[in-house]
C-alpha atoms as one frame of an Amber mdcrd trajectory, in Angstrom:
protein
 -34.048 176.388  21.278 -34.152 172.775  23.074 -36.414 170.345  21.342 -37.948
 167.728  23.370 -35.947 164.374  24.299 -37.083 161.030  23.069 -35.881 157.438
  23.593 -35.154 156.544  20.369 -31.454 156.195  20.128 -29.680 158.449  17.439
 -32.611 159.835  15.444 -31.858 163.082  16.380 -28.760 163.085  14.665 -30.189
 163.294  11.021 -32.486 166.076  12.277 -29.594 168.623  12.906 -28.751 169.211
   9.290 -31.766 169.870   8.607 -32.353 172.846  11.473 -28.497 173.897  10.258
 -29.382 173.965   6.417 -31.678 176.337   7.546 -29.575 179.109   9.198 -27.248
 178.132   6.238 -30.220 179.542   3.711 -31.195 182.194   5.781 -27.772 183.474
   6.718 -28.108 183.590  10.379 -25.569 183.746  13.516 -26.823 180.159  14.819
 -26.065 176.260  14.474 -28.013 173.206  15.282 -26.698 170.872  17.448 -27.299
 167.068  17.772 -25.680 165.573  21.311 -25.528 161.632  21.267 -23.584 158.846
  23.058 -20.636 156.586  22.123 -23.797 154.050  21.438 -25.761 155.743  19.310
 -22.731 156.644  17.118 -23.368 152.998  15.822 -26.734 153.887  14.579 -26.987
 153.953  10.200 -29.052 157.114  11.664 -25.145 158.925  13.100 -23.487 158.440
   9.494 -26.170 159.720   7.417 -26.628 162.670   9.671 -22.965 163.342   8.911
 -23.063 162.617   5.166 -26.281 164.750   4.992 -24.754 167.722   6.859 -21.388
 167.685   4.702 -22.882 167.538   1.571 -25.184 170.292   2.182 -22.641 171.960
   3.919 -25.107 172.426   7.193 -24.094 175.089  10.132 -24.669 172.039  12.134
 -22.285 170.441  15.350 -22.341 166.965  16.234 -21.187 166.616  19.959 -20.863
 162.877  21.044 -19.943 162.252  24.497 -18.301 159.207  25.092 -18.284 158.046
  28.542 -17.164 154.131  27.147 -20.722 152.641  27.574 -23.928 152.086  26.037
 -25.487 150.443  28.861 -23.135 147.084  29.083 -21.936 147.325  25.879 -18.248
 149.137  26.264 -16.691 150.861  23.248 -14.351 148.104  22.094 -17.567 146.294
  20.728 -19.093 149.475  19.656 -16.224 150.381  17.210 -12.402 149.770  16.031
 -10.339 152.435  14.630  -9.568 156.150  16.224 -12.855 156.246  17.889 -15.565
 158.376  16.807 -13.732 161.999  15.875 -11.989 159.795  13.126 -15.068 159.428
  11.556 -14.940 163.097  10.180 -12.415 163.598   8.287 -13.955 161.033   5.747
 -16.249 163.163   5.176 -14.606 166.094   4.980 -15.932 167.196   8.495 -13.587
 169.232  10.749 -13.530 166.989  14.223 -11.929 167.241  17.634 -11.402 165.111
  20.354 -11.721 167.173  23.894 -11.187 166.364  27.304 -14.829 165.591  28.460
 -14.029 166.511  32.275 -12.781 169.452  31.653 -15.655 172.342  31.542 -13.558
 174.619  30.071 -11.983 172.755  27.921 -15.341 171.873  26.627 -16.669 175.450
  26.503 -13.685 176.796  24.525 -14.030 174.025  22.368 -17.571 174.192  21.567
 -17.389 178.029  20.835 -14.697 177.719  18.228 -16.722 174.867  16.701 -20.276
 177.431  16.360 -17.758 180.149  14.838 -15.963 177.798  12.662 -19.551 176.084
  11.468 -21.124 179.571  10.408 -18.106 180.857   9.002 -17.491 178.399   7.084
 -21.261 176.967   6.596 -19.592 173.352   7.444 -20.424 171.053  10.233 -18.056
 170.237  12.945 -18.173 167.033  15.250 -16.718 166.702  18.674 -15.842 163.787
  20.854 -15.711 164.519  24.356 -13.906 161.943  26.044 -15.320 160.870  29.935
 -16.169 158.313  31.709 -19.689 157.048  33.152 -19.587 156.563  36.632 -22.818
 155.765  37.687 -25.185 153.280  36.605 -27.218 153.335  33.193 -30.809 153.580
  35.176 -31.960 152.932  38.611 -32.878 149.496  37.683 -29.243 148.833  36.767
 -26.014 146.957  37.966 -23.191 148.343  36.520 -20.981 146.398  38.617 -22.615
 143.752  36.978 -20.335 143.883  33.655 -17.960 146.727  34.676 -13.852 145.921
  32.868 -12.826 148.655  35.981 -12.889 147.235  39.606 -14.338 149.586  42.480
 -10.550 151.630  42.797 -10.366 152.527  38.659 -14.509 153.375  39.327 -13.598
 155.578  42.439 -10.254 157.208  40.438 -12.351 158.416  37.498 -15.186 159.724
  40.085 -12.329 161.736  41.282 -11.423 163.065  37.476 -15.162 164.095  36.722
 -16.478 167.155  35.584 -17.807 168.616  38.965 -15.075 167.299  41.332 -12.541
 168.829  38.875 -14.872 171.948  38.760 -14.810 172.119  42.604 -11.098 171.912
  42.980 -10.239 174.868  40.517 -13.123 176.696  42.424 -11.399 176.523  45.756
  -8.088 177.398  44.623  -9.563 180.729  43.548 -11.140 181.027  46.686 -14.544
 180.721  44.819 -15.834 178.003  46.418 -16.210 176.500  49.920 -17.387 173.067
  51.620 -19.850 175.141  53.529 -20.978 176.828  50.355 -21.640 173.832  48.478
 -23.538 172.693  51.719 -25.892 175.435  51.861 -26.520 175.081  48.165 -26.883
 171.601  47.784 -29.491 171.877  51.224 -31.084 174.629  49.529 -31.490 172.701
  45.988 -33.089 169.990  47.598 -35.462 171.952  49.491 -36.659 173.629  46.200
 -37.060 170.129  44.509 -38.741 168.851  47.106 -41.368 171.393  47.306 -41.818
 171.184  44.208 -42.635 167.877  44.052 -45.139 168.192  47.117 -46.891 171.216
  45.318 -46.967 168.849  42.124 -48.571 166.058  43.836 -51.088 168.234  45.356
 -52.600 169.006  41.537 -54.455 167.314  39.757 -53.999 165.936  36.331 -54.076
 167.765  33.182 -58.174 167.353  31.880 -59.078 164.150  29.845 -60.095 166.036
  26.698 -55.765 166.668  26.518 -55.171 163.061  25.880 -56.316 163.875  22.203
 -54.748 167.143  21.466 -51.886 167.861  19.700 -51.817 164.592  17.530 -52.627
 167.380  15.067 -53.163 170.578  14.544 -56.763 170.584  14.603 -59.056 167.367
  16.283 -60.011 165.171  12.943 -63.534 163.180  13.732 -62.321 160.447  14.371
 -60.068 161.895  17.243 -63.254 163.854  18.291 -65.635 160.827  18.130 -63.355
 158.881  20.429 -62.925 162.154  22.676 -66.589 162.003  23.174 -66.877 158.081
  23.828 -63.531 158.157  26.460 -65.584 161.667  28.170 -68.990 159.706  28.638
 -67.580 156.365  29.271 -65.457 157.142  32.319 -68.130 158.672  34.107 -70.566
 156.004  33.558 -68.163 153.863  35.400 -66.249 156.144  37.854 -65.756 153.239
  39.901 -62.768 152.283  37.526 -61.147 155.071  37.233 -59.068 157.535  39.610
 -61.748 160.075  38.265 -60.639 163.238  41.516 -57.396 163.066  40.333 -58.071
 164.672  36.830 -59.006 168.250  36.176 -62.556 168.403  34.406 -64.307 165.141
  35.111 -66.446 165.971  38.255 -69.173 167.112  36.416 -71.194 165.498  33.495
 -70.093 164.704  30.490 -69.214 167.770  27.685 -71.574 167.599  25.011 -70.309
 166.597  21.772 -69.987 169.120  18.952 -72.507 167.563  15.732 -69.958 169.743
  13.334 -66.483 168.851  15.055 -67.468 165.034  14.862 -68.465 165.442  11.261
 -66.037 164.220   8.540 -66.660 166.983   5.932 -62.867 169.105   5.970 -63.552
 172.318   8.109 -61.698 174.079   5.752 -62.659 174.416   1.891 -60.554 176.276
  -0.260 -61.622 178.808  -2.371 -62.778 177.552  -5.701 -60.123 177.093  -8.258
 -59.897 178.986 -11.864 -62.535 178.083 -14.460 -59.541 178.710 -16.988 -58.467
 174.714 -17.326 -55.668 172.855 -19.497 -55.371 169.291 -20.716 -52.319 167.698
 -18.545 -51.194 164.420 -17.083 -50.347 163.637 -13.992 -46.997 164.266 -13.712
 -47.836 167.527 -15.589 -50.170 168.484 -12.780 -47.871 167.211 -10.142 -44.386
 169.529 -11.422 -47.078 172.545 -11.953 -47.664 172.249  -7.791 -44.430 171.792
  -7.052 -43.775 174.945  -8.546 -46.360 176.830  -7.448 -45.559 175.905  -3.834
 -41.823 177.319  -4.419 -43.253 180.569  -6.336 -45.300 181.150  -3.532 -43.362
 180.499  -0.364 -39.646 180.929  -0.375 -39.535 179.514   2.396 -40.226 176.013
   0.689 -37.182 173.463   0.082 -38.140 170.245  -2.492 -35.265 167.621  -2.218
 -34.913 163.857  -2.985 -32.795 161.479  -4.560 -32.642 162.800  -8.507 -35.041
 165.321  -7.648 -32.361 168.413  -8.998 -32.277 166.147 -12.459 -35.952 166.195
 -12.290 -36.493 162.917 -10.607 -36.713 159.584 -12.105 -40.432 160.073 -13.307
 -39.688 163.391 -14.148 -42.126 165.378 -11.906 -39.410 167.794 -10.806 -38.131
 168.738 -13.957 -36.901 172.397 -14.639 -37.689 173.256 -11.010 -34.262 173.351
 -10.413 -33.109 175.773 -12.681 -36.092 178.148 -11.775 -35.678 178.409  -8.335
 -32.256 177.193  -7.928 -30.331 174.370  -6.655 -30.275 175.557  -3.356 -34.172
 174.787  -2.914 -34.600 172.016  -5.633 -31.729 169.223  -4.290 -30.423 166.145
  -4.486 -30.125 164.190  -1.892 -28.140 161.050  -1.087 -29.722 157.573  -1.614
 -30.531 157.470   2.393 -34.224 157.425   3.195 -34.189 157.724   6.954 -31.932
 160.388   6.576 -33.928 162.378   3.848 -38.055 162.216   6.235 -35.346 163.107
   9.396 -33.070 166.450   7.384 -37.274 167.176   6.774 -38.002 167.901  10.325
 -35.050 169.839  10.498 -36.284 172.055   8.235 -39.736 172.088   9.529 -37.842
 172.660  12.598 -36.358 175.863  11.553 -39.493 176.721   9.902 -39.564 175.696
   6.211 -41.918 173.821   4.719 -40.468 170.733   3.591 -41.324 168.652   0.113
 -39.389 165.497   0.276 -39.256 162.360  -2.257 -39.327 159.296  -1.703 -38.075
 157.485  -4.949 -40.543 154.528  -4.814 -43.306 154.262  -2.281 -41.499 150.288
  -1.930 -38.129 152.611  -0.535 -39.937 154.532   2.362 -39.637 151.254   4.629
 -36.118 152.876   5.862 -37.242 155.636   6.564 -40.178 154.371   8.758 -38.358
 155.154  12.296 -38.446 158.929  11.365 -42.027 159.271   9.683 -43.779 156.956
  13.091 -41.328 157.921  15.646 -40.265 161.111  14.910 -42.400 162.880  12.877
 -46.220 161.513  13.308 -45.557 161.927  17.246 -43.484 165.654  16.966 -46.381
 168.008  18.154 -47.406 165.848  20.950 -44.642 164.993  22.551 -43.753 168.663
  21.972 -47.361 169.656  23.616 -47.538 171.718  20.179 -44.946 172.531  18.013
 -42.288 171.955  16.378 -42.036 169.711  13.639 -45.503 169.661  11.176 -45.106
 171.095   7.942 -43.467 168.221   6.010 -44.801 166.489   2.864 -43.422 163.204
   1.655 -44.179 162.120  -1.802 -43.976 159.078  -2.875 -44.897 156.760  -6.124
 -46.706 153.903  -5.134 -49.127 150.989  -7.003 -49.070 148.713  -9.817 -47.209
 149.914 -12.758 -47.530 146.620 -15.359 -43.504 145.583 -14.427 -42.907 146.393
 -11.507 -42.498 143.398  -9.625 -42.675 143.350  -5.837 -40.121 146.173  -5.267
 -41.563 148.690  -7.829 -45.379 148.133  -7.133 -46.462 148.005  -3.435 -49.511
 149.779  -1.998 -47.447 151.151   1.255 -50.859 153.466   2.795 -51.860 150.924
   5.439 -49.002 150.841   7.086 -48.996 154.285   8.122 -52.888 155.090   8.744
 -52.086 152.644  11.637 -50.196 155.358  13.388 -51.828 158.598  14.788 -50.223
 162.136  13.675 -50.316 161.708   9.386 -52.577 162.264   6.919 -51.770 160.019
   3.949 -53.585 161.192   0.147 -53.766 159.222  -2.902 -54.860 160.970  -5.839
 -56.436 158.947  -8.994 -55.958 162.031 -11.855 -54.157 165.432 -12.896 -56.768
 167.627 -11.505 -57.200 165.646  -7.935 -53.132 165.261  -7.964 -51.997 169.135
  -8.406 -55.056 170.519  -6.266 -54.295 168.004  -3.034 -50.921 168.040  -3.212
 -50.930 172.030  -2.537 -53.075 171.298   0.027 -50.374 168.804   1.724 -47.740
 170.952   1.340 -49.299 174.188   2.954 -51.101 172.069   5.407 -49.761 172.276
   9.114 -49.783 168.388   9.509 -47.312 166.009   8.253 -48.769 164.471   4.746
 -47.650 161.330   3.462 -48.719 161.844  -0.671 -48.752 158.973  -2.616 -48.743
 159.011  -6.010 -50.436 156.124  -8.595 -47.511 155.982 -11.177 -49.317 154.218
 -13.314 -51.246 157.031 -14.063 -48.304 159.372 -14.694 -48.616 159.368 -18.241
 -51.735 157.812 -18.530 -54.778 159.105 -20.754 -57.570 160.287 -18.889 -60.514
 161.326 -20.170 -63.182 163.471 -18.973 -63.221 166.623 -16.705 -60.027 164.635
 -14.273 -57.584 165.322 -16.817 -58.896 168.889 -17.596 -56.858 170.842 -14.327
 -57.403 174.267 -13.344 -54.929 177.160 -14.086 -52.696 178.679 -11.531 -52.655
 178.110  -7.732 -55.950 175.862  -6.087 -56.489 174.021  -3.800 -58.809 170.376
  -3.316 -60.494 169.905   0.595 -58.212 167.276   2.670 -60.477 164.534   3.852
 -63.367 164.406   1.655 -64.536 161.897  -0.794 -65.794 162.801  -4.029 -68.412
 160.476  -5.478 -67.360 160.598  -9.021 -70.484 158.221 -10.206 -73.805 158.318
  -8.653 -75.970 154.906  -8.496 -78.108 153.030  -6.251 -77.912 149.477  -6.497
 -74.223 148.929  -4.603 -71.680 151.445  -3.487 -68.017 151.043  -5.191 -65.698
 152.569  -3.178 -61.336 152.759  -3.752 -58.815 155.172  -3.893 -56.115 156.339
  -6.726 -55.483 154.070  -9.262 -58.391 152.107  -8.158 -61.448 154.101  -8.999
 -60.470 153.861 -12.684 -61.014 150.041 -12.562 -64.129 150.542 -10.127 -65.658
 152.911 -12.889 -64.958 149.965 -15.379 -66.920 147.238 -13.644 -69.738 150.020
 -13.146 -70.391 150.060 -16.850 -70.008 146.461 -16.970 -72.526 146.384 -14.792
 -74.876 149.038 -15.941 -75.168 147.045 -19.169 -76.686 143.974 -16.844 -78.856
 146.640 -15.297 -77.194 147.119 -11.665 -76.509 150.916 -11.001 -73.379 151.593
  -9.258 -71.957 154.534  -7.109 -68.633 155.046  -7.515 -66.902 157.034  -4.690
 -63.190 158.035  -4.688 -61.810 158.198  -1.059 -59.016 160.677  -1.903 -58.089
 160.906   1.298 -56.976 157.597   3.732 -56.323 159.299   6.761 -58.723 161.866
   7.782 -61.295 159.636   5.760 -64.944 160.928   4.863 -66.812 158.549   6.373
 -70.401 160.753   6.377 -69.741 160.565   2.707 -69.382 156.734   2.567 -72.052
 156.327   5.146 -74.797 158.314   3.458 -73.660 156.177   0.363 -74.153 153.189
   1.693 -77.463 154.239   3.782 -78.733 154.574  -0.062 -77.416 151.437  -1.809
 -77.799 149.086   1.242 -73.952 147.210  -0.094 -70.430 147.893  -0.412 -67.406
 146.630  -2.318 -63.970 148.231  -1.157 -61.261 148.053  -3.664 -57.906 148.477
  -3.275 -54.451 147.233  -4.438 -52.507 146.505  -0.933 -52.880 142.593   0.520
 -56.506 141.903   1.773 -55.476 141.052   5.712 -55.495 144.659   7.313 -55.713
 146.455   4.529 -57.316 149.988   4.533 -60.831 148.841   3.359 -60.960 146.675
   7.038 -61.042 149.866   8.901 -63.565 151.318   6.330 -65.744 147.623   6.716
 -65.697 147.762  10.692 -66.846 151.769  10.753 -69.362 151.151   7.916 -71.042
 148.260   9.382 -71.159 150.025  13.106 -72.931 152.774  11.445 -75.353 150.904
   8.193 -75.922 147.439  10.256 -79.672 147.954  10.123 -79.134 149.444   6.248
 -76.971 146.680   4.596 -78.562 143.942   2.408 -75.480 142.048   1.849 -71.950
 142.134   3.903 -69.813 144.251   3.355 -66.535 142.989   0.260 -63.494 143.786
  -0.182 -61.974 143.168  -3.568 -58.095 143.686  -2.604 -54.784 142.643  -3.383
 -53.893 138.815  -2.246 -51.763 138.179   0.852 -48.923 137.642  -1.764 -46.052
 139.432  -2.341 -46.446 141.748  -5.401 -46.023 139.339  -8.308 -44.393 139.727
 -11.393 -45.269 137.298 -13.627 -49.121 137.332 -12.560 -49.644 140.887 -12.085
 -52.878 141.046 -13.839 -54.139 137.813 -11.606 -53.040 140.158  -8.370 -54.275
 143.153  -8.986 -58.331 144.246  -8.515 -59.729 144.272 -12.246 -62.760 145.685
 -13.385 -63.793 141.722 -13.496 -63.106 140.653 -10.347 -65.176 143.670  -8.664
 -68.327 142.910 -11.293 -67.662 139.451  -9.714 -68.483 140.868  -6.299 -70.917
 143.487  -7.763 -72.661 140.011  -8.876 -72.163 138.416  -5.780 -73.752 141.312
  -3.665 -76.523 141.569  -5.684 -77.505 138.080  -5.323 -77.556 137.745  -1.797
């Protein structure tokens, strides 16, 4: 029931509505409860938890304990007004201000808040009102900025929980000074042991550094699992090697299949029964089947219930009902955090992201939160979430409608991130994100919402399928120069193939699908063939995606490449309006490099 502690102030507090929408759906005896300090009540994350949990009506209790410091900071620069309890009847929250030092009070208070939540599927926030005595860490001087001189410090020691505690105690006869002695002797002694027998063990084994950043080791993890095994030991010296588990003997040897990029699990093949649809055709028909098939599944976003603004949700609502299709406040922190809740509870969670350009808010959640769930959890917890998101150039969308958002997140360890470039690709991996046990970040090319697509992409299977996570698909095979892009991208990169074919330069054209586990064997073997590579893609050149891709390539095809390595990318520009077509990577500027390559 108690999910691990972080130190990121307040971003548990969205997270509770989430867990508390849950028991809501499901009709259980339970709440979900988000604690928090007088500081992080100042947090955007505190009022959208609120909002979030009153509009959804969330068996949810928000218990803030405000001792009248957030480290130096005391309340009367944290907040004006009726402290935080006021706070709830704006939102139509029920809220009460207790007596922090008073355990019973506390207690009493508490249990008529769980019965109150679930029996009237409402949240409920408390303020318990104390004071912090001590300092905010060892490394701190509270004396240092403290309004209250030593005898105001001492008189509220004397009004704390425990001393209050001991008094009623003793005037029950429950409690004695030589009873609390003999406890407090024999609490130490257990700690203290404890800490002997811990120091005596040794550390967990090296191989554990890697788990749990997802379900299942992705190459790359493996790869590096491999390097960090053999490395130590070839220079022990270095390293406290006796003090781990596992490392006094030689190195483990690597798995060939584990470090292998090809997904390790392939779906079954999908109908050969196919229909003509777009993209945001394909993308409604696997939202649906994910709700058909697991009632457990909640979709949610802002417009989503109205069928979103591009219309990919549309009629979902009114087939499986507004209390699993939803609209959601315009809050994007709070939308990726009421997600773990769910996940939390154990739903799998679809939520939208309006524009890919939007997500920045909620990057806190998705990096801090989510992405690092399972291992700080040692396994766990929050996983099955899918964020969707419409991303790319989209002819006027200016630089708040049209940015290419992927690189930012395949920085950070714990998310896969897919970009789909057609109906079939869109409606098969997006399944696959939403069953898949690993948060999926699933960006969508709006551009090609509505767009015409010819050729066997547009033509998408019937029914329920799903496309392999993680591996390429080379859509056009060649052997000159290997093209190589993602979503919107590979359209272009097929243009300037056929450009090129008519000068006599054969092109492979490979479609990455997947940023984050990427195929590399695929790109590799490629490359191996063609001896060059051009890497398209739409976000700003400077640490872009296709750098990664360059630096792996060239460590593995040094001896193979007859020209280096190009990127044909976005400039390090804002997104423009007015010279969109300049900015973006035409067919014409990657025959340019195609040229360029060629001639080298």
């Amino acid at each position: 029931n108690m999910q691990t502690v972080h130190a990121v102030l307040g971003t548990q507090i969205p997270q509770a509505p989430g867990a508390g929408y849950a028991y809501k759906l499901d009709g259980e005896d339970r709440v979900s409860v988000a604690y928090f300090g007088d500081g992080a009540a100042s947090e955007g994350d505190a009022f959208t938890g609120l909002n979030f949990a009153s509009v959804y009506g969330s068996q949810t209790l928000f218990i803030c304990r405000n001792n009248g410091y957030s480290i130096s900071t005391g309340v009367e620069d944290q907040y004006r007004g009726d402290g935080i309890a006021a706070r709830g009847p704006a939102l139509a929250i029920p809220s009460v201000r207790v007596d922090g030092n008073d355990l019973v009070a506390v207690f009493l208070a508490t249990q008529e808040a769980r019965t109150r939540s679930i029996q009237q599927k409402t949240p409920v926030l408390l303020e318990l009102m104390t004071y912090r005595v001590g300092d905010h860490t060892t490394s701190d001087d509270s004396s240092a900025y403290r309004k209250e001189d030593k005898e105001e410090v001492q008189k509220y020691k004397s009004l704390g929980p425990i001393p209050r505690w001991r008094t009623f105690l003793e005037s029950k006869g429950l409690w004695t000074e030589e009873k609390e002695k003999a406890i407090a002797s024999a609490a130490r002694e257990e700690m203290l042991q404890a800490m002997k027998s811990g120091e005596t063990k040794k550390k967990a084994p090296l191989r554990e550094l890697f788990t749990d950043v997802y379900t299942d080791l992705p190459w790359h993890l493996e790869e590096q699992a491999a390097y960090a095994e053999k490395h130590c030991r070839e220079y022990s010296a270095d390293y406290k090697m006796s003090a781990y588990r596992g490392l006094d003997g030689p190195a483990p040897t690597p798995d060939p299949s584990r470090i292998a990029s090809a997904p390790r699990h392939i779906p079954k093949a999908p109908s050969t029964e196919t229909q003509e649809l777009t993209m945001v055709q394909a993308i409604n028909e696997a939202l649906s089947v994910a709700l058909a098939s697991n009632s457990r599944s909640v979709l949610f976003g802002e417009d989503v219930g109205f069928g979103g603004v591009f219309r990919c949700s549309v009629g979902l609502r009114e087939k499986y009902g507004e209390n699993r299709v939803m609209n959601a406040p315009v809050a994007e922190q709070a939308i990726a955090a009421f997600a773990v809740g769910l996940s939390v509870a154990g739903y799998q969670a679809i939520a939208e992201m309006q524009f890919a350009d939007y997500i920045f808010p909620a990057f806190d959640q998705i990096v801090n939160e989510i992405a690092k769930y399972r291992y700080r959890n040692a396994g766990g917890g929050a996983g099955n979430i899918t964020i969707r998101a419409p991303c790319s150039a989209v002819g006027h969308g200016s630089m708040y409608h049209s940015q290419s958002v992927e690189s930012y997140f395949a920085h950070c360890p714990g998310l896969k991130i897919i970009i789909p470039r057609g109906p079939k690709q869109a409606k098969g991996l997006l399944l696959a994100a939403i069953r898949d046990p690993d948060p999926v970040l699933f960006f969508e090319p709006k551009v090609l919402y509505r767009a015409k697509i010819e050729g066997p992409d547009s033509q998408v299977p019937v029914g329920d399928y799903e496309l392999p996570i993680g591996q390429a698909e080379v859509v056009q095979e060649g052997t000159d120069v290997t093209l190589l892009g993602w979503g919107s991208q590979v359209g272009r990169l097929q243009a300037a193939a056929a450009r090129a074919a008519a000068e006599g330069i054969s092109c492979e054209v490979i479609d990455l699908q997947t940023i984050i586990p990427w195929d590399v064997d695929t790109v590799q073997a490629s490359v191996q063939k063609t001896g060059r590579l051009i890497i398209a893609h739409e976000a700003p050149q400077t640490n872009g995606f296709g750098a990664e891709i360059s630096a792996k390539i060239q460590e593995r095809c040094f001896l193979h490449l007859q020209s280096p390595i190009q990127r044909v990318c976005g400039y390090d520009t804002h997104f423009p309006y007015a010279w969109e077509e300049f900015y973006v990577p035409s067919p014409a500027r990657v025959l340019d490099a195609i040229k360029a390559s060629i001639a080298y």
